[in-house]
GUVEX-734311 format. One record per residue: x, y, z of N, C-alpha, C in turn; residue in one letter. Coordinates in steps of 0.02 Angstrom, whole numbers, plus 32768, in hexadecimal, padded with zeros to 4 digits. Atoms other than C-alpha are relative to their C-alpha. Layout:
GUVEX-734311
XYZXYZXYZA...
//
This chain:
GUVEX-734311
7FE0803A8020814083F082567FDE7FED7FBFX8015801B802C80AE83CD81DF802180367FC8X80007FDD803B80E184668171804D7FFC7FF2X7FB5800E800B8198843F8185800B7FB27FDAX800A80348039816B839881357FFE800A7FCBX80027FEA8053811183D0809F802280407FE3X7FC67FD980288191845C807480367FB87FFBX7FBF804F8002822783B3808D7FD67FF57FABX8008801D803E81B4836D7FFB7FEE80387FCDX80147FD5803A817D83FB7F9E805280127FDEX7FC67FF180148236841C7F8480197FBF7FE4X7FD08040802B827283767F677FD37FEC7FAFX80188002802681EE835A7EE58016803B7FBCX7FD47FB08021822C841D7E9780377FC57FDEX7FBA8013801582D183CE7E9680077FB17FB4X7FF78030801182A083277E4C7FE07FF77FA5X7FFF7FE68045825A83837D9C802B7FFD7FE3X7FCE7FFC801082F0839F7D7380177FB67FE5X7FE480448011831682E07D547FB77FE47FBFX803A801A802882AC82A37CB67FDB7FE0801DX802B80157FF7821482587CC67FFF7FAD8007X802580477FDC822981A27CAE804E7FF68016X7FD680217FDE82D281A17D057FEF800D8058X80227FF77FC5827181E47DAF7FE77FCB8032X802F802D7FCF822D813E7DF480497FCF8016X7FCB80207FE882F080ED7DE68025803B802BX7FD67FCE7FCE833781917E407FD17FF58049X800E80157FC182C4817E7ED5800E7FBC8020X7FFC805B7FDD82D980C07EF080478007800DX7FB67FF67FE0839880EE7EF77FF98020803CX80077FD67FCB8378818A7F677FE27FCD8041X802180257FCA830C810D7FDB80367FCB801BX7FD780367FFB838880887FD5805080278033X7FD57FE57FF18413811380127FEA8039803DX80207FD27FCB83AF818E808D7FCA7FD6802EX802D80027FD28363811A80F4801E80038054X7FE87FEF7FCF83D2814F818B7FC580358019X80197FB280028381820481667FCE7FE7800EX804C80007FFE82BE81C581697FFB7FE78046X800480327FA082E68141822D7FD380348018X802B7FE27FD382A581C7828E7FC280357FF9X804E7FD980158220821A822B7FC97FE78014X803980207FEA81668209826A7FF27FCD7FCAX802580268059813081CF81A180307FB07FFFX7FD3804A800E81B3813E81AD7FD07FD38032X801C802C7FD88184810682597FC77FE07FFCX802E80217FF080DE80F9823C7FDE7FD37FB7X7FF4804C802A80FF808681A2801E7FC68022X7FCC804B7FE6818A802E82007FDF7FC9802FX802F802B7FC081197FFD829C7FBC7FC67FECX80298034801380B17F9D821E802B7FC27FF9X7FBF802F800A81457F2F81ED7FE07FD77FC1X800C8025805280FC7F088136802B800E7FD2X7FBC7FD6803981957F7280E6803D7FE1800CX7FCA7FFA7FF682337F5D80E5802780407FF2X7FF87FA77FEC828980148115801280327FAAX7FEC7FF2804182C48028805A7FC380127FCFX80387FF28013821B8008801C7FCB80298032X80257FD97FDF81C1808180A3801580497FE7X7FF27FB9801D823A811C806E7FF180007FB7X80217FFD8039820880F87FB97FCE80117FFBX804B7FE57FFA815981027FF08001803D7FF1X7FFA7FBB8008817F81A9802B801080207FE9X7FE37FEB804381E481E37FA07FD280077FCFX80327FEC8038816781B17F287FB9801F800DX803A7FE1800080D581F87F81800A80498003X7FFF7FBF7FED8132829B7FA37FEF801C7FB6X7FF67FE6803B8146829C7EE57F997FF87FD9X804C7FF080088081827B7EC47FE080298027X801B7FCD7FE1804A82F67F40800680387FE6X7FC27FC3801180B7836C7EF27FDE801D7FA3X800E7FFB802E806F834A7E48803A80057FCBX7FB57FF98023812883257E0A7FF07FB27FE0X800F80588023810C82817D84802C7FDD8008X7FBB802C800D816181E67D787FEA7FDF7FDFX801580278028815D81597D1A801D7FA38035X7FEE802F7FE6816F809F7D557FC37FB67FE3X7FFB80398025813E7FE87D297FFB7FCE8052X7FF480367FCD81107F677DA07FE77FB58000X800D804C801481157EB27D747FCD7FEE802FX8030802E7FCF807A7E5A7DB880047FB67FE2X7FE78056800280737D9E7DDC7FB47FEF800DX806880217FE87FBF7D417DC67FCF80377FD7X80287FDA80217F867DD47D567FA37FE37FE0X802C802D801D7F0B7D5A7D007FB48007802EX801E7FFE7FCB7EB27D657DB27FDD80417FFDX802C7FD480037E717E097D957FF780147FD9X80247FFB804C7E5A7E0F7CDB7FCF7FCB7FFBX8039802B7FFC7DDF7D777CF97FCE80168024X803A80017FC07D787DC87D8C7FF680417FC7X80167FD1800D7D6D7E6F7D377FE07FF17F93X80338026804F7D347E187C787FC37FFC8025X806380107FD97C937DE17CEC7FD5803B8002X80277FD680077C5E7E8C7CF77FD68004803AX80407FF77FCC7C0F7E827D9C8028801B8035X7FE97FEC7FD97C947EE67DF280307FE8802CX7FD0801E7FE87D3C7EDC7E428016801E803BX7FF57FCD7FCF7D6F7F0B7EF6803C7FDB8016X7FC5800A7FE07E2B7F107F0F802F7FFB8048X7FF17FF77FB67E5F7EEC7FB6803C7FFE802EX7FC980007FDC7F197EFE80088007800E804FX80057FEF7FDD7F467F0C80A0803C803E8010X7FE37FC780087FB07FC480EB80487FF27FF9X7FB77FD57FEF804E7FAE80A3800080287FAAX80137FBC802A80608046804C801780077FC4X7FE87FF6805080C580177F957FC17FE17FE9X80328012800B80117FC27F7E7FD980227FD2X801C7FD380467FC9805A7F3B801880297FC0X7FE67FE2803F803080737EB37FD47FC47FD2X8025803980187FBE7FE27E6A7FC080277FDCX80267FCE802B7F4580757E438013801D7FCAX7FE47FCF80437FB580BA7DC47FFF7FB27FD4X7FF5804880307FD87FF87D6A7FB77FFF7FEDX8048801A801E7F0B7FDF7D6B7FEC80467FC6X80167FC480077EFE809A7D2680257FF87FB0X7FDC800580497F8B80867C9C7FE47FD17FD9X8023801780297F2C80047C5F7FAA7FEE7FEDX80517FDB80187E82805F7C477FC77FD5802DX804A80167FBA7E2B800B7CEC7FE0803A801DX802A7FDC7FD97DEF809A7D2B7FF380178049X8002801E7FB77E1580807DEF7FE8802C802DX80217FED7FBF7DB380BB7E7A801C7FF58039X7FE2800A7FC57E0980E07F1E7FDB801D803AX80127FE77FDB7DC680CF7FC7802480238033X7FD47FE87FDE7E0F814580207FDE804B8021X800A7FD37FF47DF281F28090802280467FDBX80047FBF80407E42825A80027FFC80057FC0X80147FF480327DEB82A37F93803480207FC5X7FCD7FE580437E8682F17F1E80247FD78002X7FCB8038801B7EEF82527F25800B7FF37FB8X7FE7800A80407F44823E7E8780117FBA7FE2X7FEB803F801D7F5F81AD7E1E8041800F801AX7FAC800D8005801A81817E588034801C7FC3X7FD87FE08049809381EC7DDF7FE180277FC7X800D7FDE8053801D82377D6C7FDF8052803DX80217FC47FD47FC682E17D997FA07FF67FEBX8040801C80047F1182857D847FDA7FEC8042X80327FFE7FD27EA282A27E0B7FCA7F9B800EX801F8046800D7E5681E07E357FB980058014X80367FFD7FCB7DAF81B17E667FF87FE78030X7FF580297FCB7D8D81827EFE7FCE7FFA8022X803A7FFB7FF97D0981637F758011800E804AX7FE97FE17FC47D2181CB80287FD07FC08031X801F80367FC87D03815180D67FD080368018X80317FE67FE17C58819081167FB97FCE801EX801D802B7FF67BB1815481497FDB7FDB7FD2X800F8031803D7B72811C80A880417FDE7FC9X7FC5800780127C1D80ED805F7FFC7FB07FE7X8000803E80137BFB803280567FC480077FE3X80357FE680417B4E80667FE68022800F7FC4X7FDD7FD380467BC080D67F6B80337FB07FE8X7FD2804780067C3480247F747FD57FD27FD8X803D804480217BA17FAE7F497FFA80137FBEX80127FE580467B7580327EBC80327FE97FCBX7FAE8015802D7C23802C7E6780037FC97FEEX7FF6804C80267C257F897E587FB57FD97FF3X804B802580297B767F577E28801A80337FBBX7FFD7FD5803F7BB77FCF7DA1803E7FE87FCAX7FD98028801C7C437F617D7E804880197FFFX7FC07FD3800B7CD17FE17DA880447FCA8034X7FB3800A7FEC7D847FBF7DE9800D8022804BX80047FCB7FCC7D877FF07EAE80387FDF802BX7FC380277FE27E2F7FE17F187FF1801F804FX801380037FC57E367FDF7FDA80297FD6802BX7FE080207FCD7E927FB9806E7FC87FE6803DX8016801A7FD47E227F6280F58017800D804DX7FEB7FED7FB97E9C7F6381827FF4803B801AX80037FD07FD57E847FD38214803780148035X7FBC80107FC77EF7801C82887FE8800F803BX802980107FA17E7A800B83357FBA7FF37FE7X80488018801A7DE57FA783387FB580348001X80497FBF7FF67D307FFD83247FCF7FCE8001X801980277FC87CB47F9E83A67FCE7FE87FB8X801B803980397C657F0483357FF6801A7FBDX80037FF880517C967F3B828080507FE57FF2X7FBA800980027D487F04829980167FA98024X7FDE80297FFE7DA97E56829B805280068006X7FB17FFA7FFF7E687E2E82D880147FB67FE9X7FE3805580027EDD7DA482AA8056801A7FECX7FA87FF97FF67F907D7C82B2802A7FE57FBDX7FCD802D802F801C7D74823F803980128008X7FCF7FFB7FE180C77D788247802180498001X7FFD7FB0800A80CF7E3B82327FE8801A8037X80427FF27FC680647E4282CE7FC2800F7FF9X8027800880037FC87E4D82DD7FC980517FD9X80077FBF80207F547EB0826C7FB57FEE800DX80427FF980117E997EE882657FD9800E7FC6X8025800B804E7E187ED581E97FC780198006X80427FED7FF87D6F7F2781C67FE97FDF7FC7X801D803280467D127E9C81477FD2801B7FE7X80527FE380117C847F0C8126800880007FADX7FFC800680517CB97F24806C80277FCC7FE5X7FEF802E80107CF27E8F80417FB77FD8800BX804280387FF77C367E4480887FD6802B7FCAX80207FC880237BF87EE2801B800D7FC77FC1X7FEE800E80307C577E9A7F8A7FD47FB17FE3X801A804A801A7C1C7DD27F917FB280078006X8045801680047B697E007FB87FEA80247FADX801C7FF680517B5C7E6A7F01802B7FD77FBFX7FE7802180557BBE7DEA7EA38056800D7FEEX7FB57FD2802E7C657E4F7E8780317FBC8022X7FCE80207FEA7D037DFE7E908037801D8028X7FE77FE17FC87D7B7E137F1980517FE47FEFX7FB58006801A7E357E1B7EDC80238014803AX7FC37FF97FE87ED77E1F7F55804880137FE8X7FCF7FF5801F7F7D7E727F42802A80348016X7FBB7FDF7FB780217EBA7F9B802F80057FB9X7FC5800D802780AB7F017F348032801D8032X7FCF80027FCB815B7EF87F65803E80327FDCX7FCC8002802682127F307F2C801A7FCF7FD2X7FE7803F800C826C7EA57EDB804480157FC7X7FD37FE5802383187EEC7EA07FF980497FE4X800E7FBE801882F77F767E347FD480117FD6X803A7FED801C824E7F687E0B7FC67FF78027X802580207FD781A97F597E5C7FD67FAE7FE5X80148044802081497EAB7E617FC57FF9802FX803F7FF77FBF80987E9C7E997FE37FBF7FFDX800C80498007804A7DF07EC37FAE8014800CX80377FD980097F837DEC7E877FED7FAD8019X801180447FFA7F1A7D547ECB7FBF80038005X803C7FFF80117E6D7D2B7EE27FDF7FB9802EX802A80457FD57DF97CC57F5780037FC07FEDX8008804F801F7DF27C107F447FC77FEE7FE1X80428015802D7D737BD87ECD7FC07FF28041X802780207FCA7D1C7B987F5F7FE680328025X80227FAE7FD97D077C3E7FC17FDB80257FBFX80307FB980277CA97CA37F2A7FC47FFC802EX80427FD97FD37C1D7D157F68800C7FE58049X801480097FCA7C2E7CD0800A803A8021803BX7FE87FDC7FE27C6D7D4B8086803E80018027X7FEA80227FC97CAB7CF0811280497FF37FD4X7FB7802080087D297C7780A7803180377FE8X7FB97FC480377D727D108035802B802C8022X7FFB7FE27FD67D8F7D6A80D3803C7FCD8021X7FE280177FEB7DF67CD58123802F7FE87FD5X7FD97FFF80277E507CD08079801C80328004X7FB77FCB7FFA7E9A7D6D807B802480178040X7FDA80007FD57EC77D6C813380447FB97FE7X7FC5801E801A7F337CD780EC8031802B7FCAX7FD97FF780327F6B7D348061801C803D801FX7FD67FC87FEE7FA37DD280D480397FCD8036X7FC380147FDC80077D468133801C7FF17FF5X7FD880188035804D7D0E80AE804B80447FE9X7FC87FB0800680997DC3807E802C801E8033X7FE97FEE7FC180B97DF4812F80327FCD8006X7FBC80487FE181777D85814C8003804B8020X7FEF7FCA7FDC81D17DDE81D6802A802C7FEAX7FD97FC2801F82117E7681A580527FF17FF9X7FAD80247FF282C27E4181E880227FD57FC3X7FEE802A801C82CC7DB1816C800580317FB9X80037FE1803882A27E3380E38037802A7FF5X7FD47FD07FFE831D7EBA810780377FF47FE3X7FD0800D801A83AA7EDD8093803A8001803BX7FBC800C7FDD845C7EA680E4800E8045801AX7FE57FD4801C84967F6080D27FB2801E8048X80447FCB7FDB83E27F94813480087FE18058X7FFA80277FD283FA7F0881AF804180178034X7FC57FD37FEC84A87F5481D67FEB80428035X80197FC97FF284487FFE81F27FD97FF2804AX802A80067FBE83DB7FC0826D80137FEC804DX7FC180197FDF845C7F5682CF803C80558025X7FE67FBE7FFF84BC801582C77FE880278035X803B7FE47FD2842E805E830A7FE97FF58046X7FFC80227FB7840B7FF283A2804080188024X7FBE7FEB7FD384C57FFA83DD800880537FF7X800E7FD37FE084B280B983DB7FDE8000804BX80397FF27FC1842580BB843B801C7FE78050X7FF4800C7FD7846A804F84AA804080238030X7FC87FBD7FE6851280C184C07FE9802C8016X80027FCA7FE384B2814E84D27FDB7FFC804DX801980157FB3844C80F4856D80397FEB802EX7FC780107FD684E580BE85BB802480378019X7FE97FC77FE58529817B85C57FD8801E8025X804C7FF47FBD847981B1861480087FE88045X7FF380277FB9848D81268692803C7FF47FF4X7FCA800F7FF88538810286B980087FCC801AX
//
């Protein structure tokens, strides 16, 4: 199945050359908006969907656009941020910025926006050839290991630009925190985020979404009151992932909502011919 995957994208990416360069980022958001029948029962969907931070339109986009950065097929795209100010003030200080979202996955296209405009961004992540989003530029990044929060401290005593998801998806015995929001309940490992307030750096928040036919990412920032201090900045951005997290349901386009509704009453037909 895995190699029957990456042929699916190595081909669709092939195919998606063919369409200029900066019309590539509005042909997938259509394609996503029209094939998300096709993605329901894929593993790569589900195990976006079962987070319930997407809405199904924005999960096959994900996958669209990551098939097309894996692929090393470019695009081009634009994503309005809101609160910008918020991380052109922490990163003027010079004492290092550590970006923190939680997993929903149009998030890291936020590496390509900090990148287009000559930040430099550091991604923590377990791969090492991840690409900036759309370009064929190898990023840096800093692999999860046992010195990993050292190489973290470094970076930003150095004043760099470092992005990072926190959440976990199963706890790991006292390095891990849970809490609820209306997405259900998610886990947290605070270790770099306590990394971040004990050398000073600033600790930025930020989820991007769809929003018609463009993306829109919302950037925020501890309360004056939490700097350096671990604890509060930590109980700020569990607010600010509950803030992002509405229930999926309420998000879903009419048209998707339909789909799902569709979907159920199958299921339920086809259990009713099983059992009689």
């Amino acid at each position: 199945m895995t190699d029957l995957k990456a042929t699916a994208e190595r081909c669709f990416a092939l195919a998606m050359r063919t369409v200029p360069g900066q019309y590539r980022f509005q042909a997938a958001l259509l394609l996503a908006r029209t094939t998300v029948p096709l993605f329901r029962w894929t593993a790569a969907y589900r195990e976006q969907h079962i987070k319930n931070f997407h809405r199904p339109d924005e999960i096959v986009l994900y996958l669209l656009l990551n098939a097309l950065s894996k692929n090393r097929t470019p695009f081009n795209f634009e994503i309005v941020t809101k609160e910008y100010e918020h991380l052109q003030q922490a990163y003027a200080r010079g004492k290092g910025v550590l970006v923190i979202g939680h997993h929903a996955a149009l998030t890291l296209l936020m590496v390509r926006s900090f990148y287009d405009r000559g930040l430099d961004p550091i991604v923590v992540t377990p791969d090492n050839s991840l690409c900036v989003p759309g370009t064929r530029v190898t990023a840096g990044t800093i692999q999860p290991s046992h010195v990993f929060l050292v190489q973290l401290r470094n970076k930003l005593r150095r004043g760099k630009l470092v992005c990072a998801m926190p959440d976990r998806g199963e706890h790991h015995s006292g390095r891990t925190i849970e809490f609820e929001t209306p997405a259900g309940p998610v886990i947290l490992a605070p270790a770099m985020i306590e990394v971040a307030a004990r050398c000073g750096a600033a600790v930025i928040f930020t989820e991007v979404r769809v929003e018609g036919r463009r993306l829109v990412a919302a950037i925020a920032g501890p309360a004056a009151s939490s700097e350096d201090m671990a604890p509060a900045i930590i109980e700020d951005f569990i607010c600010f992932v509950r803030k992002c997290t509405a229930p999926a349901a309420s998000r879903a386009l009419p048209s998707q909502r339909s789909a799902d509704l569709f979907s159920r009453k199958v299921a339920m037909t086809q259990r009713k011919k099983v059992n009689p």
